[in-house]
Each structure stands twice: as structure tokens, then as C-alpha cells.
N, C-alpha and C positions, 0 to 999 in steps of 0.2 A: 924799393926793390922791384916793384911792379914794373917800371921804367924799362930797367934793366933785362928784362925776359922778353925774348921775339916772340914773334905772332908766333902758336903751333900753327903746322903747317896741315892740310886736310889730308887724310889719302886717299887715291881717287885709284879709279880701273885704269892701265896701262892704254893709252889713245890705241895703238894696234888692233887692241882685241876687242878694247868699247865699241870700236868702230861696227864691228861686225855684231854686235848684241844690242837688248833695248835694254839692260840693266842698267842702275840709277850708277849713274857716273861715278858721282861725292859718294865716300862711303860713310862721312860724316866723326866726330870722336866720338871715342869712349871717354869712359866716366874720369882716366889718368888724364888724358888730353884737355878734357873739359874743364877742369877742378883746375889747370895749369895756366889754362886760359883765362877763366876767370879771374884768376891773381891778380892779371896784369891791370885787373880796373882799377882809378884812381875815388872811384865814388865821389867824385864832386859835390859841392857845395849845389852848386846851381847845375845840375844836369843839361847838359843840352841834347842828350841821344833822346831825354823823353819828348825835349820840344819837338822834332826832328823827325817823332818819331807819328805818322797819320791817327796811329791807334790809342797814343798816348801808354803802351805799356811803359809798365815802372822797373826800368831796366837795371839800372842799378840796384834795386832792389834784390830780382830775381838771380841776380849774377852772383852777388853777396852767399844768398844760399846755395848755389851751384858751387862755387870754390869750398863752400862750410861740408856738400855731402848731403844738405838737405832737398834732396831732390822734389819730395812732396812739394815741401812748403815752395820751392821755385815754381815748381806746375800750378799751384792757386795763385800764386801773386798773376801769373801771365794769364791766368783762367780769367783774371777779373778782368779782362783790357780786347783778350782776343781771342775769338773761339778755335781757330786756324794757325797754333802755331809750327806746326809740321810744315804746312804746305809756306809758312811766310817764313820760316826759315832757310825753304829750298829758293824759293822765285820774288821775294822782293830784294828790290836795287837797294840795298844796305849801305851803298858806299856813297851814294846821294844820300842819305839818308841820316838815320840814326849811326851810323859806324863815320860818313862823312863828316859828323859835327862833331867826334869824338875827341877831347884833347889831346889822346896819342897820338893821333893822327896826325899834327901841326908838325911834329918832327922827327917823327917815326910812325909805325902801322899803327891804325885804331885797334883797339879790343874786337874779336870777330863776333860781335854780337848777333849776327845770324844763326852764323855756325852753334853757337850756344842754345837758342832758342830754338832753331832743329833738336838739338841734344834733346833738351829737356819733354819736347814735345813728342819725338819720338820714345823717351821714355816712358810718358804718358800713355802713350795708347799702350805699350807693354804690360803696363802696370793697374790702368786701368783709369778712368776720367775722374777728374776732380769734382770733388762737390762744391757746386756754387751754389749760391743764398740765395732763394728769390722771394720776390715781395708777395704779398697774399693775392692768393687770386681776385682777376676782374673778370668782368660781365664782358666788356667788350672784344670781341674780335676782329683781329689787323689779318689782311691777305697782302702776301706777299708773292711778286711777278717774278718770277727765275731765282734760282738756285745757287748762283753763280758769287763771289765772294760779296758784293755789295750786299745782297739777299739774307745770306747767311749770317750777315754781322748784324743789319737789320733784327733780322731773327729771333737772333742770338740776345740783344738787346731786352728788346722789346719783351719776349718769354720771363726773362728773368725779374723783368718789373710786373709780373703776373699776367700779361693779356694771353688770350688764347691765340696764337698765331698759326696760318697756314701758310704752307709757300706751296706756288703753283708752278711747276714747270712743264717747257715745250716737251724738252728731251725724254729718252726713257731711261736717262740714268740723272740722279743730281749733281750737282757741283758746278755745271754752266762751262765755262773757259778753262777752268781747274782739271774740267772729264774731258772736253773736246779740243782745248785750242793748246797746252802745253803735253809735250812728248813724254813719254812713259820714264826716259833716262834721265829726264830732272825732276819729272815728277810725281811717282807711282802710286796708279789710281786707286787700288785693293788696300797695300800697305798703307797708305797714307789720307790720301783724299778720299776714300769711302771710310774711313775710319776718323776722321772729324768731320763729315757729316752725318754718320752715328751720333757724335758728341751733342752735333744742334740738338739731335732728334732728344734725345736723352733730356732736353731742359722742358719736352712740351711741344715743341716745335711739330706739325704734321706736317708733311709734303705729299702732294701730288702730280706726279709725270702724266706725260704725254696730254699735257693740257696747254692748249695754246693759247693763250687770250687776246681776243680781239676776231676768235675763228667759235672755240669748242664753249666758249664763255664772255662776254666781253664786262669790260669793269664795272660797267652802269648795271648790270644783272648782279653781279657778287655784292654792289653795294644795296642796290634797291629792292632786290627776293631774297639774296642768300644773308643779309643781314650783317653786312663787313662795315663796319663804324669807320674803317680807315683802310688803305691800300698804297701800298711801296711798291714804284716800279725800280726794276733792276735788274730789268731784261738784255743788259749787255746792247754790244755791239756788234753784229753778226753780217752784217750786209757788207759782201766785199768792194773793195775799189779798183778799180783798171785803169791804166795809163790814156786808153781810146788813141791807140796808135792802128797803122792796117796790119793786117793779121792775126787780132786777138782773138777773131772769130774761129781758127784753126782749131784741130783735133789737136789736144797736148798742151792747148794752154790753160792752165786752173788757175784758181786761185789758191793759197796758200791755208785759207778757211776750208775749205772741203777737203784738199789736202790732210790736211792736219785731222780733221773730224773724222776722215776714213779711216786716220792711221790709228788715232790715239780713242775716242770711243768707240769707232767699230773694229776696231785689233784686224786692220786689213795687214800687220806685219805680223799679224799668226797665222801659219799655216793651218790651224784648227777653224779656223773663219774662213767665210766664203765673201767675203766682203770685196769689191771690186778694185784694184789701184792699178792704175798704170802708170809707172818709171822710168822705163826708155830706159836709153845706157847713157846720156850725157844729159844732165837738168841744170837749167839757167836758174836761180832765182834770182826775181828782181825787185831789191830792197837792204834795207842795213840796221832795220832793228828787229828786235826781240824775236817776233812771229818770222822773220828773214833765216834769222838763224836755227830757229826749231825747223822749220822748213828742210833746211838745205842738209842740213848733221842727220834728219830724219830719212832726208831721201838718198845719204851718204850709207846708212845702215840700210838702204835696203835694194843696195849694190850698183846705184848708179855713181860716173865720173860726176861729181857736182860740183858748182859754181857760183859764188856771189858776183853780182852786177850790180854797183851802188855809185850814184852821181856825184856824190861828196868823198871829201879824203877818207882817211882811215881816222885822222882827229876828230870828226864831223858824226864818225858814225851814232845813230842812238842806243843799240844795243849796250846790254852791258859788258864790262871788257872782261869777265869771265866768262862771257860765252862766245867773245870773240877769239878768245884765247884758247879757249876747246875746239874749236870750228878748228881753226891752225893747226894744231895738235893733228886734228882727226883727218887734215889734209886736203879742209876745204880749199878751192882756189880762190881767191878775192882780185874781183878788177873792181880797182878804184877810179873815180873819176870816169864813169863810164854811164854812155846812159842811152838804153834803146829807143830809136827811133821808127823801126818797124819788123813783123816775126816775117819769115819767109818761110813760103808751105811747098811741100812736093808735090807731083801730078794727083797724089790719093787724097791731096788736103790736110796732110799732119806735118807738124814744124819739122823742119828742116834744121834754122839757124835763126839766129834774132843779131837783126843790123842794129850796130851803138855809132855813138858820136863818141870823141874822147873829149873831155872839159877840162874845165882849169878852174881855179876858185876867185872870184870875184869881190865884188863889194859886200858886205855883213846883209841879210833879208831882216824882215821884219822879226824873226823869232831869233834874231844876235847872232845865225849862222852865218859863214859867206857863200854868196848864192852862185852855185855852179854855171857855169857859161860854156856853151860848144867852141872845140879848138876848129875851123875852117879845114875841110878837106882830109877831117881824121875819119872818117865812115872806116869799120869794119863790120865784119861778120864773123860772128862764133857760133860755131856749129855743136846744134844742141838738139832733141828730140822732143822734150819738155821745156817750157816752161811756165815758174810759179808766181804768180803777183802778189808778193807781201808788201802791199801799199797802204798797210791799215783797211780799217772797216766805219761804217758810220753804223748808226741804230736802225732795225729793222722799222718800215714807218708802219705796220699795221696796228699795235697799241693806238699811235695817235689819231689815223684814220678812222678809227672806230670808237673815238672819245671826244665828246662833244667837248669844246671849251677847252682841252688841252693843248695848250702852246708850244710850238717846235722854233728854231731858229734857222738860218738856210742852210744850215749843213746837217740839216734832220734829227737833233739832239732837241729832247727835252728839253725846257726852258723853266729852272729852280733856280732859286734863293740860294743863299750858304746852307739854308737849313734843310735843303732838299723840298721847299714848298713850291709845289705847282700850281700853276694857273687855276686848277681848281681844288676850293679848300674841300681838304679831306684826301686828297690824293699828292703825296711824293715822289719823290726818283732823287736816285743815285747811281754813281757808278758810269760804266761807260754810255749807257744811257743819257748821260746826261753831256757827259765831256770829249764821248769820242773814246777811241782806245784809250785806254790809259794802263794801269800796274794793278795789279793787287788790291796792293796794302791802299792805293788810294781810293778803290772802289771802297774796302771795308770802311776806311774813313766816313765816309762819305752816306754810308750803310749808319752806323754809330752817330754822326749829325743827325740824320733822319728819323732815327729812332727816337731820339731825345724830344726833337719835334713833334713827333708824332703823341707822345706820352705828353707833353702840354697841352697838345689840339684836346686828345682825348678825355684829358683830368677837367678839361673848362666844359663839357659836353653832360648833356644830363644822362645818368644811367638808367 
């Protein structure tokens, strides 16, 4: 019977009026939609949405109870795997993922397994957090470097097996990329991401803001005076990238990271804030994943004509095609196969227009794409007042600057193990620290390897 029931479909805010508000898009189901959806699981024998899945939650599991009504008992099953499932229900790639390996999927729609674990996790904080089991307290304590999902799950981890954990963050709010780098309408910070990282706090976990390490503290101090037996970097990836074309030195060119940090932790789209943004009335962004598109829908709500500029086709793009699908909706423009060559500034020095090449797709690069090539004698110019560079970000290098012995590679990423072990024992990383931007749910991964680690280095260490 499972077979036989379509995906429910989500309801979402009407693109017209989302456009003009930062209200969360998805409005996610209720308890009838969710109970209907879960039906459709086939519970396999050999699961593969848990292989599939970074955190290893036990998904069929919790779906089981979500069709039964037991809502509890589905909020502990996911308690035991992920401390974050509000925020990974809204913002991880499900469909590469755990809903990708789904056997609906092969010849019809996967079970919306996101959609579910939003459900259930928004029920949670309603209701109120689950009790996880932890092991008897230890003597030693782990510090942890940023707030942000890798940290968290770290955390998260590590608490529950008894250590005393701290997490250190730069910012003065926590959550890392969760509070600064995704937009209020897919991901809201009060309702949701301030309300499971309560949940860390609740196992044990302390944090401290407005500490930057490698400046107000550096690692060799927290481990040598402050007495930290072990320390997890997981300080994200924050340093923006530029194409270094002529004109990025212009008034009106940002990057996509300050952008986004203005909008979404310092509420420069509230009028109740005084926080600084400047929009212009036409914004280029240039780029075609994820942070491209928070960008561009962000700078669409707050009332500029916006634009994607992205060198590869529309198949090519990396975002996901639910946010490419919103952007459309909301009336972004997308030039495909387009790719700038230089910003052009007026007499005061603020962008004017940004000159593209127009391309055509070539032979496959080294990462399986096909690599965009300039079409001869296609130069235009689109007239724009801003634009934003969503070219990715690499790791800030002041951690490794200020840590003897820790190893970086030349795109300025930590240098770990699978297990998150760095160069030097006693110190980890995970997350995009280590790999460059990446998603979420892979930082958490990544956060969960570490912690495991961690808790062997430490079990073998005398107390």
C-alpha cells in the first residue's frame, strides 16, 4: 500500500508575498501529513537512507513511530544520532542523501525524510527536549573552537560520554553558519537554531562568545594553564573568495559572507536595527550554489531587481534544486553560461555594471563537471549597482598561525585523518575547517568521527 500513496506535498508561503517577508518559506506538516508520509516507508531489510545518511540516524526507526503517533519515542530515537534535527531537517541535501538512496526513489518519489525529521524536531522543542543517557562523569575536559554544526555535534557527543566540554566561540551569538551564513526564511534563528543550541547547553555543554582563538586565547594556553586534555577545531570556514578580476576593488562589491552576516545575525532586514546594508536597486550575484542562492532571494526581499551570473549550465548548478526552484518562483533572473570578466565603476567609484563572457560547456574537469569555455566575441555588460561573490570561502588561517605543529594544505584547510586527528596529538578538526565549505549534516559527521576519537585518545591518557 505504501507504494501506492504520493509523496505529501509541503505548504509553503505563496512566492508573491514570501518574496516581500523573511518568514520561513516551508511551513512544514502537521501531525495528519506526517503520519501519511511516514506510511509510505517500506522499512527495508538492509536500510540504506541510514548508510546515506553522515549522522547515521536510524531512520526507519523514528519514521515507524512518527506513522504509530509516537511522537516521544521518534524524538529519542533521532536524539540518539543528532542533536540538530530542526535545523537538518530544513538545510541538509536529503535528496543526495538519505531520501537519494531511498528505494522509492528508483521509480517513484523517496519518503520525504527531511520533511519528517523537521516534523518531529519541531515538535520537540514544543514539547520540550528529550532525555539522553549519559555516561558517568570524567575528570577531563575537551574545548571546543566554534559553535557552528561540526562543534555542536562534537559537543553533543562528547557531553553525553561524561567529559566536561566547553565550546569557545568568536561570535556573540552561537550557532556559527546556522546564525550567520543561512537566511532567516529557511532557517529561523529564535524558533529553531537558538532552541537546539539550548538543547547542547542542556547536556553540559558551556559556551563562551566573543572569544576568538588564536587572538583573546590561543590553544597552547587552554591546553597548558587552562588544563583542556583535548581540543576540537571547528571553526568553520569564513574567509571569502574573489574571482581577482579589475574592479573588485569598487564600492558595491561584497562578498556574499558579510552580506549574509549583516542580514541574518545582525537583522540589518529589521528595521529595529541599525545595522549597515547597502542594496542598490539591481544586484549581480556571482555564483550557483547554496550561499549564491541565500544571497540573491535575500537581496530579492529587500527590494532589489536581482540576478544570478553562473559559468555552468543550469544541470551543472550545485545548489539544491529546491532552492533553485524558489529563487524562480521568487523571480530571480538566472544567466546561465555567463561568466564575469570585469565590474565597471562610475566617476564616484561604485559599480555601475559587470562585463561577462558568454560560454559554452566543454570537456568534463577534474571534479566529473564539463568545464565552461569563453564563446569568442560574446562580451556584454549588465547593468548592476551591487555585486556579490558567492565563490565559497576557505578557513580563516589565524588558528593555524598561532599553533605550533599544526598542519594546513595550500588551500588553507586543516590537515586530519578520517578521524579528525591532527598533526598534533591532542588536537582535532572537523567540518569546514577541514574541507572547505561543505553542508551541514557533513560538518556534524565529521564533529561525531571526532568525538569518538577524541574519547579513545582520552580513555588511553592517565586521569
Amino acid at each position: 500500500m505504501s507504494t501506492k500513496i504520493p509523496r505529501v506535498p509541503v505548504r509553503e508561503q505563496d512566492p508573491k508575498i514570501r518574496v516581500t517577508n523573511f518568514e520561513e518559506v516551508c511551513y512544514g506538516y502537521n501531525l495528519e501529513e506526517a503520519q501519511l508520509e511516514a506510511s509510505r516507508c517500506l522499512h527495508c531489510r538492509k536500510p540504506r537512507c541510514i548508510e546515506h545518511c553522515p549522522v547515521s540516524v536510524q531512520i526507519p526507526d523514528f519514521i515507524r513511530q512518527v506513522a504509530q503517533g509516537n511522537l516521544t519515542e521518534a524524538a529519542a530515537i533521532i536524539a540518539e544520532d543528532s542533536s540538530l534535527p530542526s535545523v537538518c531537517g530544513r538545510v541538509c541535501p536529503q535528496e543526495s542523501q538519505c531520501e537519494g538512496a531511498c528505494v522509492l526513489g528508483v521509480k517513484g518519489e523517496p519518503v520525504a525524510i527531511g520533511k519528517l525529521e523537521r516534523f518531529v524536531g519541531d515538535w520537540s522543542i514544543d514539547h520540550g527536549p528529550q532525555t539522553v543517557e549519559k555516561s558517568p562523569a570524567k575528570r577531563q575536559k575537551v574545548a571546543i573552537i566554534g559553535s557552528g554544526p561540526a562543534g555542536l555535534a562534537c559537543a553533543s557527543d562528547l557531553a553525553k560520554a561524561g567529559y566536561q566540554v566547553k565550546i569557545f566561540e568568536a561570535l556573540h551569538r552561537p550557532g556559527g553558519v546556522l546564525e550567520y551564513g543561512i537566511p532567516e526564511f529557511r532557517l529561523p534563528k529564535d524558533k529553531v537554531v537558538a532552541a537546539e543550541v539550548e538543547n547542547v547547553k542542556r547536556l553540559g555543554v558551556e559556551i563562551e562568545t566573543d572569544v576568538i582563538v588564536g587572538r583573546t586565547v590561543t590553544i597552547d594556553e587552554l591546553m597548558d594553564q587552562e588544563g583542556y586534555a583535548a581540543v576540537f577545531i571547528g571553526s568553520g570556514a569564513g574567509l571569502p573568495r574573489f574571482m581577482n578580476i579589475p574592479g573588485e576593488n569598487l564600492n558595491g562589491v561584497v562578498s556574499a559572507n558579510e552580506f549574509l552576516t549583516r542580514t541574518n545575525l545582525m537583522k540589518a532586514y529589521d528595521d529595529r536595527y541599525d545595522t549597515p546594508i547597502y542594496v542598490g536597486q539591481k544586484v549581480v550575484v556571482v555564483g550557483g550554489g547554496n550561499v549564491a542562492m541565500d544571497a540573491v532571494r535575500t537581496a530579492a526581499r529587500l527590494g532589489a531587481d536581482a540576478t544570478i551570473v553562473y559559468r555552468r549550465g543550469e544541470a551543472e548548478l550545485p545548489a539544491r534544486q529546491e532552492e533553485v526552484h524558489h529563487a524562480k518562483e521568487e523571480g530571480i533572473t538566472f544567466h546561465m553560461l555567463t561568466n564575469p570578466t570585469e565590474i565597471l565603476g562610475n566617476d564616484q567609484g561604485w559599480v555601475r555594471a559587470i562585463r561577462c563572457l558568454r560560454m559554452e560547456l566543454g570537456e568534463p574537469d577534474a571534479s566529473g563537471r564539463r568545464s565552461p569555455i569563453p564563446i569568442p566575441d560574446s562580451a556584454f555588460d549588465l547593468e548592476c549597482d551591487v555585486v556579490i561573490m558567492a565563490l565559497g570561502t576557505s578557513p580563516n588561517p589565524l588558528i593555524a598561525s598561532t599553533t605550533a605543529g599544526l598542519e594546513t594544505n595550500r588551500w588553507g584547510c586543516l590537515v586530519a585523518d578520517e578521524n579528525g586527528q591532527t598533526s598534533r596529538p591532542g588536537i582535532f578538526a572537523g567540518g569546514d575547517a577541514v574541507t572547505g565549505a561543505a553542508t551541514v549534516i557533513l560538518a556534524m559527521g565529521a564533529g561525531r568521527k571526532a568525538a569518538l576519537a577524541i574519547d579513545r585518545y582520552l580513555s588511553n591518557l592517565p586521569v
